[in-house]
C-alpha positions in Angstrom: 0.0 0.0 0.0 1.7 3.5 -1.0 0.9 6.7 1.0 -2.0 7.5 -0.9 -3.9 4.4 -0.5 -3.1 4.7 3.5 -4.6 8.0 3.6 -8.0 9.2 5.4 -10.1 11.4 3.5 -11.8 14.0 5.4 -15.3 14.1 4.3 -16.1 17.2 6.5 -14.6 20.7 5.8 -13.5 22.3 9.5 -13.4 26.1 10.5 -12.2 28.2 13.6 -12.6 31.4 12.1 -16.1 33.0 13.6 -16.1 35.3 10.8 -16.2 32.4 8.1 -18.8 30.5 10.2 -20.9 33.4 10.1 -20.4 34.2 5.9 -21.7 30.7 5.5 -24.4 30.8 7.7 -25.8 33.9 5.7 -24.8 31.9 2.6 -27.6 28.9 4.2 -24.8 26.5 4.8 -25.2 24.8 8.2 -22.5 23.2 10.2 -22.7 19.5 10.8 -21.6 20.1 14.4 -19.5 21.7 16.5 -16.6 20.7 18.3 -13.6 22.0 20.8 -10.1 21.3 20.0 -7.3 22.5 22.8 -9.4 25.1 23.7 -11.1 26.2 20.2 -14.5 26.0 18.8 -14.2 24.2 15.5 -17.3 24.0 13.0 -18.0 21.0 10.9 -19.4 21.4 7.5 -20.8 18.6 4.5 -18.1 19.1 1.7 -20.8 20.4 -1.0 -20.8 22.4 -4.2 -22.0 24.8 -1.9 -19.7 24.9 0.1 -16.7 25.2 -2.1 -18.6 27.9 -4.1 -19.2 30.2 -0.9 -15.6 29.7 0.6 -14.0 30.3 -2.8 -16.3 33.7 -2.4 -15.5 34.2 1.2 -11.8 33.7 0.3 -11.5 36.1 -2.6 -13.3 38.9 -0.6 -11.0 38.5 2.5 -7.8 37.2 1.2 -6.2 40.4 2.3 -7.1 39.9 6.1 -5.5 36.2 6.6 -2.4 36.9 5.3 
């Protein structure tokens, strides 16, 4: 089995960033769950369409803050 094969694939998208939880939410994408890691909330999301559309949107619009 090579490295590829062994890997896991995530079937959820995960956010800490409030702001980002909140763009989707107005986008109508809801969290799967919620979760804390070491302290953090961490929001689970369905890897959608959706999804990928409205971060590639959230991403464009605040690239400049997360750099």
């Amino acid at each position: 089995m090579n490295n590829i094969e062994k890997r896991k694939i995530d079937r959820e998208y995960a956010t800490s960033h409030a702001l980002e939880k909140c763009y989707l939410s107005e986008c109508g994408i809801p969290y799967t769950y919620v979760k804390l890691v070491d302290g953090s909330t961490v929001w689970k999301y369905e890897k959608t369409e959706a999804l990928a559309l409205a971060l590639a949107k959230f991403w464009k619009a605040n690239n400049r803050k997360y750099k």
